[in-house]
C-alpha positions as semicolon CSV with decimal commas, in nm:
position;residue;x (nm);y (nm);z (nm)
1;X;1,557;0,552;-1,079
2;X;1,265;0,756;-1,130
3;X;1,078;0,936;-1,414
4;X;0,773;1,089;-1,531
5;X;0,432;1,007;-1,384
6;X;0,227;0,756;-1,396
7;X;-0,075;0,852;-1,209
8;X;-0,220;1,156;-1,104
9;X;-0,501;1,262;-0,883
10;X;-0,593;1,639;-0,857
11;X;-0,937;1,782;-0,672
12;X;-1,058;1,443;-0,599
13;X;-1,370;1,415;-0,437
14;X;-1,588;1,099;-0,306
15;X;-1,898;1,077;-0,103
16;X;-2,108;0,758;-0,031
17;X;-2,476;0,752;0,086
18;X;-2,476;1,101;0,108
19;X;-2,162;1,112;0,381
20;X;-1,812;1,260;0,287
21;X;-1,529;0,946;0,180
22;X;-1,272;1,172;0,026
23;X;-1,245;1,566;0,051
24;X;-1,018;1,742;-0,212
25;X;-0,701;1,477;-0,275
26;X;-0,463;1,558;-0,419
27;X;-0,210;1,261;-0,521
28;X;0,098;1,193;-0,771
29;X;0,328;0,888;-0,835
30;X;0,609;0,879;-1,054
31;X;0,832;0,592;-1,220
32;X;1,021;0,486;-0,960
33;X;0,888;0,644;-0,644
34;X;0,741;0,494;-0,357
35;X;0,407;0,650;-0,184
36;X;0,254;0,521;0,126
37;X;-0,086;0,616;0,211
38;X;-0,152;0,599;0,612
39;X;-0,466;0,729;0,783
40;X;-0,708;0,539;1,078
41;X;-0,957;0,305;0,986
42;X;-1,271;0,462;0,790
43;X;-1,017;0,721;0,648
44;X;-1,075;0,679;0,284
45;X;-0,801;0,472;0,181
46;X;-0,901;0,202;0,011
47;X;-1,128;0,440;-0,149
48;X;-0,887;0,653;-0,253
49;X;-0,720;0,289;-0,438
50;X;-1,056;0,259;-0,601
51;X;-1,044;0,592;-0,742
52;X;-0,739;0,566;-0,856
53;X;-0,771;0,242;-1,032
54;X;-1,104;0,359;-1,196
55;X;-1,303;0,076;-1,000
56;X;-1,506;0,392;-0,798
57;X;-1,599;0,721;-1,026
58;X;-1,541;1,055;-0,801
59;X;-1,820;1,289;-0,732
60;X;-1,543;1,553;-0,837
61;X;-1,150;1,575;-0,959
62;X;-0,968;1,460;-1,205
63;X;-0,794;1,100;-1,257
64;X;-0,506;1,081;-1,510
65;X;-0,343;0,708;-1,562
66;X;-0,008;0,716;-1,767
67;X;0,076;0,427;-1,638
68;X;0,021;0,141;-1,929
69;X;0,004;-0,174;-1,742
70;X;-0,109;-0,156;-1,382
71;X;-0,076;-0,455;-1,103
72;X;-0,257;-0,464;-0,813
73;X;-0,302;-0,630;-0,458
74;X;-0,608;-0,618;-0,278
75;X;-0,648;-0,585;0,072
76;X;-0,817;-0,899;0,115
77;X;-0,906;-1,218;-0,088
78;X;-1,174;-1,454;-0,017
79;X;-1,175;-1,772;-0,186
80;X;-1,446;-2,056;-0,022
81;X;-1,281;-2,378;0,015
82;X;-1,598;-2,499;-0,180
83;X;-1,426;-2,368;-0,476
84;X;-1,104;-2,533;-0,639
85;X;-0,894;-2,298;-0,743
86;X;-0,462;-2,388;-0,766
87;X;-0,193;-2,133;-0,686
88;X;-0,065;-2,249;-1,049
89;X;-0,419;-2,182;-1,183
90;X;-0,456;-1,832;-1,006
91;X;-0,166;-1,738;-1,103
92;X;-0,239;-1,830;-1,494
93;X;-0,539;-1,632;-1,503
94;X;-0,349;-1,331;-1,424
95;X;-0,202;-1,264;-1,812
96;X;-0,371;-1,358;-2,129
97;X;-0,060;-1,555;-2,248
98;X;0,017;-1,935;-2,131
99;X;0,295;-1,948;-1,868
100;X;0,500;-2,227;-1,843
101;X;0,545;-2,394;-1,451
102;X;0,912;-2,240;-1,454
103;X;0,780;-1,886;-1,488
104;X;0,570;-1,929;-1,210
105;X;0,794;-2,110;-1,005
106;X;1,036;-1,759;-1,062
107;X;0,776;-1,518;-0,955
108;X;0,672;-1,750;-0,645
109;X;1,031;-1,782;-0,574
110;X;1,101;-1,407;-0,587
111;X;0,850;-1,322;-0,338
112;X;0,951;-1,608;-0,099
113;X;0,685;-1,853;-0,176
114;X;0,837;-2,097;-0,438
115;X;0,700;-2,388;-0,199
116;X;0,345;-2,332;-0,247
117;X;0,284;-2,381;-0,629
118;X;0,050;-2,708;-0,634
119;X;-0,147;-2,597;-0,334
120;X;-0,469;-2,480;-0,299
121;X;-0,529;-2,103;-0,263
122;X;-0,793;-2,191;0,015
123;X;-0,543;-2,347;0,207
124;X;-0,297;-2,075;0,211
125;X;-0,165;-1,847;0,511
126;X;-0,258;-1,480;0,548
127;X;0,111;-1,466;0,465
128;X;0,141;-1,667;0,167
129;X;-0,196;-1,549;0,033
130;X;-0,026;-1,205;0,039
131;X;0,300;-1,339;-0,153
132;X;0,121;-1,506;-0,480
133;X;-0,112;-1,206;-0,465
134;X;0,164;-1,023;-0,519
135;X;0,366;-1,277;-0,731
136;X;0,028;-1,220;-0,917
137;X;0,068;-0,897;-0,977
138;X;0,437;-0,901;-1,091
139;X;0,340;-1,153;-1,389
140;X;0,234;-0,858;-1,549
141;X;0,532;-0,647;-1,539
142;X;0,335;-0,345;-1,472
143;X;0,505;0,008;-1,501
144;X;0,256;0,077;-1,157
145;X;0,217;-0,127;-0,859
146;X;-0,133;-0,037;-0,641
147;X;-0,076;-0,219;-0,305
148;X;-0,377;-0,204;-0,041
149;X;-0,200;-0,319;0,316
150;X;-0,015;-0,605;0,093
151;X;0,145;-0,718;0,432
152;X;-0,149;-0,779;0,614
153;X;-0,132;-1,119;0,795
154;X;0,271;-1,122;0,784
155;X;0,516;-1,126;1,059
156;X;0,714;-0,899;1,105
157;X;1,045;-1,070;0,919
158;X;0,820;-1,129;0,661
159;X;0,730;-0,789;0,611
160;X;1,053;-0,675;0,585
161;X;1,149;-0,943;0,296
162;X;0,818;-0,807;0,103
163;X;0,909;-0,412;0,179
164;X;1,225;-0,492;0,016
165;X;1,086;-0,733;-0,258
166;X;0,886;-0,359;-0,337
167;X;1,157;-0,165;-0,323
168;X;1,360;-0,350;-0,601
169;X;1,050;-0,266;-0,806
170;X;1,096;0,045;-0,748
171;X;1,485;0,126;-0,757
172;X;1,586;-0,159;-1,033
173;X;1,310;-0,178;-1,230
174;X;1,155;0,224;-1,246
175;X;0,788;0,045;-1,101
176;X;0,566;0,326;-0,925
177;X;0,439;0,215;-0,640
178;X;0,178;0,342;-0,447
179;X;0,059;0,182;-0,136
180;X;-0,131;0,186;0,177
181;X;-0,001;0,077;0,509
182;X;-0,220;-0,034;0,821
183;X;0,035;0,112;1,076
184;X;0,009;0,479;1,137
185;X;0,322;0,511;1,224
186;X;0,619;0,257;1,083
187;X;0,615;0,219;0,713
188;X;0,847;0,084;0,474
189;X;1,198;0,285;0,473
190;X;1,229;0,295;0,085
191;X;0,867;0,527;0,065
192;X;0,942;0,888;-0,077
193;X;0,682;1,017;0,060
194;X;0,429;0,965;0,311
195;X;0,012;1,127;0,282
196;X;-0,138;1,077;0,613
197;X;-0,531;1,067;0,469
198;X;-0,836;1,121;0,710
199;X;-1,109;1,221;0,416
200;X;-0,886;1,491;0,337
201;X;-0,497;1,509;0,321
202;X;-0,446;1,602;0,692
203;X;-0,005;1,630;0,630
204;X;0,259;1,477;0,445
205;X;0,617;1,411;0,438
206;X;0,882;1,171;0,420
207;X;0,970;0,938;0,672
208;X;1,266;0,889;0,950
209;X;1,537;0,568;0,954
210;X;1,381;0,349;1,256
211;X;1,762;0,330;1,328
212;X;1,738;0,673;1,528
213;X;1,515;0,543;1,757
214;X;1,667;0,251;1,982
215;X;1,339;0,128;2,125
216;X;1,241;0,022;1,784
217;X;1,593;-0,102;1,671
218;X;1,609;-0,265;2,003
219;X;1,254;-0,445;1,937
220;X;1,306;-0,569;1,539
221;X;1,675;-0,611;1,539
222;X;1,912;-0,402;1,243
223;X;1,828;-0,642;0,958
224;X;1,411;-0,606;0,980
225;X;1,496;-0,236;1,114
226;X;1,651;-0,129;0,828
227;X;1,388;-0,189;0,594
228;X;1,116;0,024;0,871
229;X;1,072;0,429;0,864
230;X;0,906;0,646;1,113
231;X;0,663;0,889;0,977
232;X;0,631;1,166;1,231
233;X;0,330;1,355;1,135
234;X;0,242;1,738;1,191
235;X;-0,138;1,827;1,225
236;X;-0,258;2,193;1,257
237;X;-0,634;2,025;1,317
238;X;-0,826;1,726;1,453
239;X;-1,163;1,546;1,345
240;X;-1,470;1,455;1,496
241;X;-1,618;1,124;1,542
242;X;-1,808;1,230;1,200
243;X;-1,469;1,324;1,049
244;X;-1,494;1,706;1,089
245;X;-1,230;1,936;1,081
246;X;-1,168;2,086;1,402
247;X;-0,859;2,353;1,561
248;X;-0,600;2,210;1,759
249;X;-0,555;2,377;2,176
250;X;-0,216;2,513;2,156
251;X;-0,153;2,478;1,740
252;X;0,029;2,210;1,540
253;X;-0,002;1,865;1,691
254;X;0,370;1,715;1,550
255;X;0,421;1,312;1,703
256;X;0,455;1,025;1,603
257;X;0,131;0,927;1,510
258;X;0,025;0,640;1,739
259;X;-0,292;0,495;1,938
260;X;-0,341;0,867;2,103
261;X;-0,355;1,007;1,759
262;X;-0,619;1,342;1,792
263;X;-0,822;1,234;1,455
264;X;-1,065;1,065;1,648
């Protein structure tokens, strides 16, 4: 299912303290279609979430949101024990309207995390911090979903029940979804398209089945495989330490972007 957009980025542009973040992006997600941002650390990813979700004001560009109802998942969330906040509390403040416990026993439930209700959110996992940040973000039925590395801190199983959680969004329920993954090179199979960022948009394209390649299958097993995609990126330049463009020996660099990956 998929329909008109919901977000658009066109020319943007982001520097801080006088240093390039963001060179020229160009960015679109429709209803019902998956993006995955990937790009090394200090790329401009989380910047480029910012942007997007009007919390950072480009230098230059335009940002159009058709989207009516955004949710969103942080990359991280701090909470000091010293503070007592609930999951059921949390997860209340989330919507202006009063939710009974049995709608937020359904959301926890439907992101695999139906145990952890009555708990403190300073005593969660990495993993189930993730889950009722997302749960979270689902109370609002939003038409877009902004993820920023929503598995981080999840296994690997785990991972693969939340990729798939996102994808219903997606295919049953028309949700854009645009979202940034910390691996370089495996993202979720569902994504439509792939933007490997570094600044600037460096290549994009969609992804590969991790089924094709048997060292992978071999190493998750079919049921977490099949919810894993290879993005095999094609470069025509490297960067500098500073993040400069610079020419390729030989031409296009085209791998599988991993640990040796030339954008420095």
């Amino acid at each position: 299912m998929s329909g008109g957009p919901l977000l658009r980025l066109a020319g943007i542009r982001l520097s801080h303290g006088g240093h390039p973040v963001l060179d020229h992006v160009d960015l679109t997600v429709e209803a019902g279609r998956i993006i995955t941002v990937v790009g090394p650390n200090g790329a401009g990813k989380s910047s480029l979430l910012k942007v997007a979700l009007g919390l950072l004001r480009p230098d230059a560009g335009r940002v159009e949101r058709m989207a009516a109802v955004i949710g969103y998942v942080p990359q991280r969330l701090d909470i000091g024990r010293l503070l007592p906040l609930s999951v059921r509390r949390f997860l209340a403040m989330a919507v202006a309207e009063r939710l009974d416990s049995g709608t937020l026993e359904t959301v926890l439930d439907t992101v695999g995390a139906g145990h952890v209700l009555g708990r403190q959110v300073a005593d969660l996992s990495g993993g189930e911090l993730q889950r009722v940040l997302l749960a979270r973000a689902l109370l609002r039925r939003p038409d877009l979903l902004v993820l920023d590395e929503p598995v981080g801190g999840v296994d690997v199983a785990g991972q693969a029940e939340l990729y798939d959680l996102i994808t219903a969004q997606a295919r049953e329920h028309g949700v854009g979804v645009l979202m940034v993954s910390h691996d370089l090179h495996v993202v979720m199979a569902a994504t439509d398209h792939v933007v490997c960022l570094n600044r600037h948009v460096c290549c994009a394209g969609h992804p590969e089945a991790v089924s094709r390649h048997p060292e992978y299958l071999a190493m998750f097993g079919p049921r977490v495989a099949a919810s894993l995609a290879i993005y095999t990126h094609a470069h025509d330049h490297g960067h500098g330490a500073d993040g400069s463009v610079l020419p390729l020996e030989g031409g296009e660099d085209s791998h599988v972007h991993g640990p040796g990956c030339r954008h420095g």
